[in-house]
C-alpha positions in Angstrom: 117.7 40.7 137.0 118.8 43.5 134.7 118.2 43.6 131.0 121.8 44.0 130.6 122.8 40.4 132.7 119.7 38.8 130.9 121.4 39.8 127.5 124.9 38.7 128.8 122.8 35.2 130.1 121.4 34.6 126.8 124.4 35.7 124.7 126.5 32.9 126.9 124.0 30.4 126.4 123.7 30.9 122.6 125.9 29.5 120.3 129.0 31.7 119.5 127.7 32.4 115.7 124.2 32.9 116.7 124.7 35.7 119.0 127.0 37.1 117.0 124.6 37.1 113.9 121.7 38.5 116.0 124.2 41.4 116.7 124.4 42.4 113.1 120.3 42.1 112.7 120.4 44.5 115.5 122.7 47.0 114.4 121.5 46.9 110.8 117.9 47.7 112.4 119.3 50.4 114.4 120.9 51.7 111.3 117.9 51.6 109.4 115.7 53.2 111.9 117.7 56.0 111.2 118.3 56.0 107.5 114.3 55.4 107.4 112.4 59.1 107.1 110.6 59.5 110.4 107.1 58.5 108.4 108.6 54.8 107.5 110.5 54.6 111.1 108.9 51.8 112.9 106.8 50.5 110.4 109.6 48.4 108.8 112.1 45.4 110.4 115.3 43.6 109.1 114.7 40.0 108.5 117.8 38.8 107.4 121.1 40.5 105.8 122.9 38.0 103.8 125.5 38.3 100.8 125.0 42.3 100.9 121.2 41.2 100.2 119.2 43.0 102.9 115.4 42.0 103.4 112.9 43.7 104.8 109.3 43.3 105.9 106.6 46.3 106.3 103.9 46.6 108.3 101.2 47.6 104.6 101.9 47.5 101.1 102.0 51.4 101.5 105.0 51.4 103.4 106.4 48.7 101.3 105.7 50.8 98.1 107.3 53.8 99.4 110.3 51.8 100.6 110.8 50.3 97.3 111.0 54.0 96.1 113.5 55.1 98.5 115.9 51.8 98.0 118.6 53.2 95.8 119.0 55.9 98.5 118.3 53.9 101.2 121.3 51.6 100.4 123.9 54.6 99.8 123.0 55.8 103.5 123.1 52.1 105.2 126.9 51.8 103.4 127.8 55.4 104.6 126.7 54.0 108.1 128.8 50.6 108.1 126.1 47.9 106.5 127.5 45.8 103.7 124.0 46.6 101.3 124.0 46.2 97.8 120.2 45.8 97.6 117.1 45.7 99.4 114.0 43.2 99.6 111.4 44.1 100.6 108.3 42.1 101.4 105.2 43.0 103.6 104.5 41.3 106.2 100.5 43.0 108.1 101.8 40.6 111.4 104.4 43.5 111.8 101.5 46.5 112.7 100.5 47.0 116.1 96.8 45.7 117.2 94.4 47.8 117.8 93.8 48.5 122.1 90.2 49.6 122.4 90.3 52.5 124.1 90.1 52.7 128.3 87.5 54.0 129.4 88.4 56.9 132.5 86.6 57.8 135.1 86.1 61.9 134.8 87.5 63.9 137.9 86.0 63.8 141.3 82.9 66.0 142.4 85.8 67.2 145.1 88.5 67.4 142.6 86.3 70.3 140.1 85.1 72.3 142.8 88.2 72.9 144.0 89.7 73.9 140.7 86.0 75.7 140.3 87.3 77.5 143.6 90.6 77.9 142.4 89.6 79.4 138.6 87.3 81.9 140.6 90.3 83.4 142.6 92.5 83.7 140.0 93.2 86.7 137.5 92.4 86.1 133.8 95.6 85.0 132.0 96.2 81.7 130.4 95.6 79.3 133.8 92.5 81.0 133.9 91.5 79.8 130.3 93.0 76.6 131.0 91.1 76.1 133.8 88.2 76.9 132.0 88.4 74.8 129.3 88.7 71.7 131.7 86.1 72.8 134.2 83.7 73.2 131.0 85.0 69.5 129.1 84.7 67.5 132.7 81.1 69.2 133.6 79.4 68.1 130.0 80.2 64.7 130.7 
């Protein structure tokens, strides 16, 4: 099943006003997302948008201070894009940053695999493959 019949699915199963409110939170966070500077993109999400009230939760308090500074502007560019803000709230919420993935561990190249690049970076003439090649023979053989 495609996202796109999934989302008509669930939009026909939803109550009229409920689809059509989840609309506006998604369009207000799409219009946010781009209002944001690139540093704050991602790290904040609409919550709720009601009487021209739009609140927001961060992912730290640094965020959170930073948006606060940027809120005057922030509502002039979400009106020139369509929103109906007349202030922002914004809260922090640290549910909001992504969890730490410990890092997965790879296997290094295969015996096989760096003698014939070793093969390869002999026959070649110097240029840039040439350093390239070196520099990955030389990090894959200190392992």
């Amino acid at each position: 099943m495609s996202s796109t019949s999934l989302a008509d699915l669930l939009a026909n199963q939803l109550p009229p006003g409920l689809a059509v409110r989840a609309r506006v939170l998604l369009n207000t966070q799409v219009a946010l997302d781009r209002a944001l500077p690139a540093a704050l993109a991602g790290h904040v999400r609409v919550m709720q948008l009601e009487s021209s009230v739009l609140s927001v939760a961060c992912d730290s308090g640094a965020v959170a201070s930073r948006l606060r500074q940027l809120a005057d502007t922030l509502v002039v560019s979400l009106v020139k894009r369509g929103i109906a803000v007349a202030s922002v709230r914004v809260s922090v919420n640290p549910e909001l940053m992504a969890r730490y993935a410990h890092p997965v561990e790879k296997t290094g190249l295969p015996p096989a695999a760096l003698d014939g690049l070793a093969h390869l970076n002999a026959e070649i003439e110097e240029g840039p493959l040439k350093e390239a090649l070196n520099r990955l023979l030389k990090h894959h053989r200190k392992a």
